[in-house]
N, C-alpha and C positions, 0 to 999 in steps of 0.2 A: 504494500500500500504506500501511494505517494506521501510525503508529509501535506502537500496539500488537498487530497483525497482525503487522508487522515484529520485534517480542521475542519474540512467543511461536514462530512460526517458528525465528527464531537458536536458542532457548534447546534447541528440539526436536533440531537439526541440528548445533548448533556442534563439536559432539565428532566427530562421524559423515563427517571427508572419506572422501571416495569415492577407495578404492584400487585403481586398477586390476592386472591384470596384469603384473607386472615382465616389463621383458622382461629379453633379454640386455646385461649390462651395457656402456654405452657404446653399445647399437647405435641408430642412426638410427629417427624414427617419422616417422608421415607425419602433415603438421600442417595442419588441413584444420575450415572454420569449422563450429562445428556438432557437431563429433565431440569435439575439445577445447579450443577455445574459442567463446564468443561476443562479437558485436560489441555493444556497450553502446549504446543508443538516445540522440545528443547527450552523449556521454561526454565528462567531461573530464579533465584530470590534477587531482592534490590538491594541487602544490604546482610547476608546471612552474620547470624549471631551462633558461635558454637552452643550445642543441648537445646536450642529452640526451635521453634516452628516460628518464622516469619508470616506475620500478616501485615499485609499493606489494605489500606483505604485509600482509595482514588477517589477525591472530593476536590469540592467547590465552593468556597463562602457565598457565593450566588444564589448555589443551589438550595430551594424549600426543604428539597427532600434530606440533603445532608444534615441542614439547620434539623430537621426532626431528629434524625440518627444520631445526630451528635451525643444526645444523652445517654442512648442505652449503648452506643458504641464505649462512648467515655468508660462506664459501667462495667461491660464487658470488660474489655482491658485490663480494668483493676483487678476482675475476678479471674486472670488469666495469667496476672502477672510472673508468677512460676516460670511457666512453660513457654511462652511465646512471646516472641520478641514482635511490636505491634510498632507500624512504620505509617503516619499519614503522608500522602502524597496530593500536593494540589495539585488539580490538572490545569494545563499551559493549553487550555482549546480554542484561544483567541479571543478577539475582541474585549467584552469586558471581564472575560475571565484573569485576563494578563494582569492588571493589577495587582488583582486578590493573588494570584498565585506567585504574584513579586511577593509580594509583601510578605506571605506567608513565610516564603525560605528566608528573606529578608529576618524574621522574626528568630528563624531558629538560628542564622546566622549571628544573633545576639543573645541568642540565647533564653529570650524569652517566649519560644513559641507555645511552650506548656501553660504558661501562665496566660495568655490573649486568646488560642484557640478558640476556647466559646464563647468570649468576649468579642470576639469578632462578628459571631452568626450572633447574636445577640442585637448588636450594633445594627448590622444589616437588614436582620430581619423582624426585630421589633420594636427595638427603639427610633429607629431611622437616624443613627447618628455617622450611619455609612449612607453610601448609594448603591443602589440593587443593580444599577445599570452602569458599575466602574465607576472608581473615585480615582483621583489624583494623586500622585507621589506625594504632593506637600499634604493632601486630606488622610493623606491612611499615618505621614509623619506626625500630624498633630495630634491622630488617633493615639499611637504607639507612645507618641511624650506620657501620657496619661499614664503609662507601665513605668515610668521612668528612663524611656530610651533619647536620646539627645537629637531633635530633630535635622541636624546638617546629618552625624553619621548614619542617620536610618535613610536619608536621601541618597549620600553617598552610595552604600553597600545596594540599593533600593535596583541603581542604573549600570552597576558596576558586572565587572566578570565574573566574577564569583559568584553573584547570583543567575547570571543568564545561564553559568555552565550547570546550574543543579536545575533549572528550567530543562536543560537540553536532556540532562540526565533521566528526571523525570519522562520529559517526551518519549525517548528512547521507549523506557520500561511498559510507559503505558497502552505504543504502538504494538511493542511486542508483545503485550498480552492479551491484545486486541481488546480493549478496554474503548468505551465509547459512549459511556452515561456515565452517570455520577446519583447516589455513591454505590463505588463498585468495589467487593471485596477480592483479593489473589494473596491465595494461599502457597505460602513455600520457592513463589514462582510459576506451580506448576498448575495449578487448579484455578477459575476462576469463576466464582460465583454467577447464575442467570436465574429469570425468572421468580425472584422471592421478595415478600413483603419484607419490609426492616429486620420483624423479629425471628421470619424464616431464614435470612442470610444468616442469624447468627445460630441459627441451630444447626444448618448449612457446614460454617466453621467450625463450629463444636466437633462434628462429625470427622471432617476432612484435617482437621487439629490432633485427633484423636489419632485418624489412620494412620499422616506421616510421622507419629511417635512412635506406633507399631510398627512402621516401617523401617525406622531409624534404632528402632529396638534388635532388627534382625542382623544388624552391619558391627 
């Protein structure tokens, strides 16, 4: 797929996860390849951590639906913290996503993306003290003062190479998992979540979390 194939795709889809069916809550589904997930062709992880399962979330401060996930994903995480090494990735889909996903690596590039994270979707999406439709270097800088970060260096690093190469880096991973909506879960590298409501993606993971320990238990 072209990189530019590959934006106008995202740009079309990125809002649009696919919501299945709730079912009853807490009840068991059957996790089965193909129905909701697939296997990634030479999939790898983005960042392996020795004894873990990697999980990456491909989101979007834009996105309604990540803004929802954000809590029980947050949630999860903590309840996982053990075993799996848990990586968000903003997606770089163009337009007004470009921003948010400056900003975002911009953040962990100082270090405080743990701390703004859901301060962000918060901003964006409920208080409106972002814009739904792209903000400005100096608007997300004046955001970020508010954590304590000093608005020249958050400009700086905002335009700078270091952050475009973890943009690229990002791109890469999430071309090659064929990743195309947001929020999208990939497991290990090799597995990538389809088809599931929020709280099915994470049963989804649970599952597929579960396998590559048995898996990594047999080596």
């Amino acid at each position: 797929m072209s990189r530019r194939t590959f934006l106008a795709a995202a740009l079309a889809t990125a809002s649009a996860f696919l919501l299945a069916p709730a079912l009853a809550a807490n009840a068991p589904i059957p996790v089965a390849e193909g129905v909701n997930y697939v296997v990634i062709p030479d999939g790898k992880p983005f960042a392996p951590v020795k004894g873990k399962v990697e999980v990456v979330e491909v989101f979007g401060y834009t996105c309604p639906h990540c803004a929802h996930f954000e809590p029980k994903i947050s949630a999860w995480k903590a309840s996982h913290a053990k075993d799996v090494n848990f990586v968000p990735l903003a997606a770089p889909f163009g337009g007004y996503w470009m921003p948010y996903a400056k900003a975002f690596y911009t953040a962990q590039e100082l270090g405080v993306a743990n701390r703004t994270h859901a301060a962000v979707f918060k901003a964006v999406h409920e208080d409106g003290l972002l814009p739904k439709n792209g903000a400005t270097a100096d608007e997300l800088a004046t955001f970020y003062a508010g954590y304590g970060v000093d608005p020249a260096r958050f400009t700086q690093l905002f335009d700078g190479a270091t952050i475009e190469a973890k943009m690229e880096r990002a791109r890469d991973f999430i071309m090659t998992s064929g990743v195309d909506g947001t929020p999208t879960l990939v497991i290990n590298g090799k597995y990538r979540i389809i088809n599931s409501s929020l709280d099915e993606a994470l049963q989804v993971a649970d599952a597929l979390v579960a396998l590559e320990k048995k898996q990594a238990g047999k080596h």
